[in-house]
C-alpha positions in Angstrom: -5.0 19.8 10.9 -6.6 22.6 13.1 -10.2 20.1 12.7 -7.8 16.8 13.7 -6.6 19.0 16.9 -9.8 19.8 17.9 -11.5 16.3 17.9 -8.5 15.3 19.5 -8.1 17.0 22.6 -12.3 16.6 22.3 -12.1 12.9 22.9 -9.0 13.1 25.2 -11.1 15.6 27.5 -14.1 12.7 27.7 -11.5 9.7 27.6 -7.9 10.7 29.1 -6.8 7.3 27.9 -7.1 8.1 24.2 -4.2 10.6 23.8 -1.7 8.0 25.9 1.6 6.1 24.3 -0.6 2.9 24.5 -2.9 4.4 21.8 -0.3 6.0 19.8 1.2 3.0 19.3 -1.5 1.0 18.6 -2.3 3.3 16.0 1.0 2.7 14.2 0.6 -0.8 14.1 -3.0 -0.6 13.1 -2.3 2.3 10.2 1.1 1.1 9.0 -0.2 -1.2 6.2 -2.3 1.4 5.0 0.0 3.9 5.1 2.5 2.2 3.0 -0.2 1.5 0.2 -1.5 5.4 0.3 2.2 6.2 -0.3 2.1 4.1 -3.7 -1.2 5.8 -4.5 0.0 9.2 -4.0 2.7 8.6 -6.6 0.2 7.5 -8.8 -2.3 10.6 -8.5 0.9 12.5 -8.6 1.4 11.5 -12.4 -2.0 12.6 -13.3 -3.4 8.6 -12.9 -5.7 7.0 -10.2 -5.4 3.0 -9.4 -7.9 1.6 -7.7 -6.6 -1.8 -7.9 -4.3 -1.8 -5.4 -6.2 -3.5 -2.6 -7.1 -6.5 -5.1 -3.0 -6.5 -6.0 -2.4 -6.7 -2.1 -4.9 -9.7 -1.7 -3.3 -12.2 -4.7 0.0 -11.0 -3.9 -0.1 -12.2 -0.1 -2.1 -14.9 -1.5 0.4 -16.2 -3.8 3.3 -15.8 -0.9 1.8 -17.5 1.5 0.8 -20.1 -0.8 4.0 -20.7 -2.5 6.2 -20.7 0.9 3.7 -23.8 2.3 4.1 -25.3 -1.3 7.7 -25.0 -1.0 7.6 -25.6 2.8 9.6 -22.4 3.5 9.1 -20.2 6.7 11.0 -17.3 5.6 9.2 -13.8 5.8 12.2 -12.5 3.3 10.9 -14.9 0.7 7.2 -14.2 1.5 7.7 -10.7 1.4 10.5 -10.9 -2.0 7.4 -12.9 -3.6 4.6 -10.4 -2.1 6.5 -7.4 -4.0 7.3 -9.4 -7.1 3.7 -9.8 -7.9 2.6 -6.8 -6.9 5.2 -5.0 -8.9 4.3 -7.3 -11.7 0.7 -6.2 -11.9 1.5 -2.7 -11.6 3.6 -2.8 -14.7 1.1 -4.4 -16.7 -1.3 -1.5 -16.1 1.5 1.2 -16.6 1.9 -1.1 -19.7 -1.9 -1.3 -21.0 -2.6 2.6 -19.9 0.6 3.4 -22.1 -0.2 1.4 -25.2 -3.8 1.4 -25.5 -3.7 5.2 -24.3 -6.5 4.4 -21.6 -8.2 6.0 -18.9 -6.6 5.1 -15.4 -9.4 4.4 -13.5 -11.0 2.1 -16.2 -7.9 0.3 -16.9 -7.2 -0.4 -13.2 -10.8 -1.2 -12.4 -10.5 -3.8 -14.4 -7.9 -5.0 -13.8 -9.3 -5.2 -10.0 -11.7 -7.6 -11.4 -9.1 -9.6 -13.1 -7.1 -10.1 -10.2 -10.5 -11.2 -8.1 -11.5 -13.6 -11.0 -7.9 -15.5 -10.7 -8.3 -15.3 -7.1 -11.9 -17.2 -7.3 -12.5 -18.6 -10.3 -8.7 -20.2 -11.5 -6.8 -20.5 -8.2 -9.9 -21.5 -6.6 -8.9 -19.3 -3.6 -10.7 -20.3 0.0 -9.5 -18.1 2.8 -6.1 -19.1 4.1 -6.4 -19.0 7.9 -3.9 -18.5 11.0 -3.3 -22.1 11.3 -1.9 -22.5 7.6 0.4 -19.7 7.4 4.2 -20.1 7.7 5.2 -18.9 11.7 7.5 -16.7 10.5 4.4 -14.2 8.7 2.4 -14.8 12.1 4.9 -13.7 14.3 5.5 -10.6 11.6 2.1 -9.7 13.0 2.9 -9.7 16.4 6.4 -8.9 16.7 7.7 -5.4 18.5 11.2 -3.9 18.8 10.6 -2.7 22.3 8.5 -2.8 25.1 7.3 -0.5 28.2 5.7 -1.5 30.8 2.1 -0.4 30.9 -0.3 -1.3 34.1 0.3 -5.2 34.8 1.7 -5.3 31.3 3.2 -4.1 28.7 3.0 -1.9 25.7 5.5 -2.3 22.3 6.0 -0.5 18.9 5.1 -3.3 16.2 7.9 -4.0 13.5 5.6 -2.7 11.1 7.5 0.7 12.0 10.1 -0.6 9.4 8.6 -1.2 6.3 6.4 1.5 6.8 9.5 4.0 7.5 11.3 2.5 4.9 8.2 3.1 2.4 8.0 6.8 3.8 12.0 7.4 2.7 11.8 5.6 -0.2 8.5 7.7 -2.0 10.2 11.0 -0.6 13.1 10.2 -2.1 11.4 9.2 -5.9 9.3 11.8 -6.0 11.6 14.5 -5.1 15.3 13.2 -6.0 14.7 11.8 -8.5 13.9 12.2 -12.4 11.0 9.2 -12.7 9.8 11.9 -9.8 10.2 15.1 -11.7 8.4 13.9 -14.6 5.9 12.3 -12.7 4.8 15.8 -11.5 5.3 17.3 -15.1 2.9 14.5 -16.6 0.2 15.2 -13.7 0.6 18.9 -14.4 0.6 18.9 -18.3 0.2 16.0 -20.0 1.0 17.5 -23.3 4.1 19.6 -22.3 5.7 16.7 -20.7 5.4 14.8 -23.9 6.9 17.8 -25.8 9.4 17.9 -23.1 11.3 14.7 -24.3 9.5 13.4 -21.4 9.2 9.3 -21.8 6.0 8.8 -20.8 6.5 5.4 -21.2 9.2 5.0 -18.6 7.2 7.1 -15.9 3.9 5.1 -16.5 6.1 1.8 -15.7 7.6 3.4 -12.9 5.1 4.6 -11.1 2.1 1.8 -11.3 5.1 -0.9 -10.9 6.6 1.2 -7.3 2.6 1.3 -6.1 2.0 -2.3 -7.1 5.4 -2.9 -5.2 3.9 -1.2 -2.1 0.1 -3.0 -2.5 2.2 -6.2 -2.5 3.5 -5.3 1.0 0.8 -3.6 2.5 -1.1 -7.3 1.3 1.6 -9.3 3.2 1.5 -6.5 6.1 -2.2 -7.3 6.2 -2.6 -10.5 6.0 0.1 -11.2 8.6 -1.4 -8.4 11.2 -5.0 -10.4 11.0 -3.8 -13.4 10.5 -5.7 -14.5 7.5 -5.4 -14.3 3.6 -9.1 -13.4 2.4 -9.5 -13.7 -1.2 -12.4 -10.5 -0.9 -11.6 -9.0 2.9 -9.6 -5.8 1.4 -11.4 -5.2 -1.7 -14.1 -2.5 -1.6 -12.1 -0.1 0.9 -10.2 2.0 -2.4 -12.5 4.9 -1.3 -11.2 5.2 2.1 -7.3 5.0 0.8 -8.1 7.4 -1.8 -9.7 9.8 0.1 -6.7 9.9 2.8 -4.1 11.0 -0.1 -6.5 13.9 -1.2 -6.9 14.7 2.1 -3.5 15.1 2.3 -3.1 17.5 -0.4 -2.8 14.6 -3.7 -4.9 16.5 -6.5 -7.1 13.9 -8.8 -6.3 15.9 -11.6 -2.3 15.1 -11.0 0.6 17.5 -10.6 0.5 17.9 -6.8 1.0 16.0 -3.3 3.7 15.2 -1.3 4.6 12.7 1.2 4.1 14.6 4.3 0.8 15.3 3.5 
């Protein structure tokens, strides 16, 4: 924090229009998407697992929205984002599933899986890049919406509705991790593995739980995405995992499980 301070008031000394309300909220809109998928990753690491098949969940679930509300000729961001989450959710169970059953290593299971997901994307739904002209109005103007204004210079300045989801997301992992007792034995299974099982801890249960709640979040963040730029890319997320999970271990998330919290 004391390193983030620094560079801060650095930058602000050389540019005075970096630390302004302008930036501040540009940097909400721009970080909101990502923020709501680190959350579902940190819940993840928490229970002792890492998923790096998050970003390639958030591309075929936007995908799949977008496509089915043109198929269906719907402009409705509830359905697009319902659908977004659905599938997203639905992957995440099936690796919570396989790591469960087969008693597999996270980060092999979930890698690939990350190469599934791109194979349907190219290969079986022949996926070409959906662009701004062939998405519902409803998802472009989710990109572009605010929920207030202030006037800045000759224009003006808003806070994007992205401040929603992502607020919502924030509330939502606090609350699972640390009211919860999916987020009590999510700790105890990133801490000790072996104790939780003897605990009467179903491991089962928390392994669905957690991978489906961060494939929820990928689905989102994918829909959040796509609507922000204003394209569906079957490959324009995939290979950025790194950054994501180097933000949550930043933040405190250990890769050996057990510890990380939301505010970090």
């Amino acid at each position: 924090a004391g390193i983030i301070v620094v560079y801060v008031l650095i930058v602000t000394a050389r540019s005075p229009d970096f630390l302004s309300l302008a930036s501040l909220l540009d940097l909400i809109r721009s970080g909101a998407a990502w923020t709501v998928v680190a959350l579902g990753v940190l819940v993840v690491m928490v229970s002792g697992g890492i998923d790096v098949s998050f970003l390639a969940n958030a591309v075929l679930s936007s995908y799949v929205a977008t496509t089915l509300c043109n198929m269906l000729g719907l402009d409705s961001l509830a359905f697009a984002l319902a659908i977004a989450i659905a599938v997203g959710m639905l992957v995440g169970t099936v690796n919570g599933l396989i790591i469960y059953l087969f008693s597999l290593p996270t980060l092999i299971t979930t890698l690939a899986m990350q190469g599934v997901l791109q194979g349907v994307l190219l290969v079986f739904l022949g996926a070409r890049p959906i662009t701004a002209s062939r998405m519902p109005l409803s998802l472009r103007n989710f990109g572009t919406d605010v929920l207030f204004e202030v006037p800045l210079g000759s224009g003006f300045i808003g806070l994007s509705v992205f401040v929603i989801p992502l607020v919502a997301a924030i509330v939502l992992t606090w609350y699972l991790l640390n009211r919860t007792a999916i987020g009590r034995a999510a700790y105890a299974l990133g801490s000790n593995p072996t104790g939780a099982a003897r605990s009467a801890v179903r491991l089962l249960n928390v392994n669905l739980v957690v991978y489906a709640y961060a494939g929820a979040l990928a689905g989102l963040m994918g829909l959040m995405m796509a609507s922000d730029i204003r394209l569906v890319d079957p490959v324009a997320l995939v290979g950025n995992e790194l950054f994501v999970l180097a933000a949550v271990v930043i933040g405190g998330a250990r890769l050996t499980g057990g510890t990380g919290t939301v505010t970090g």
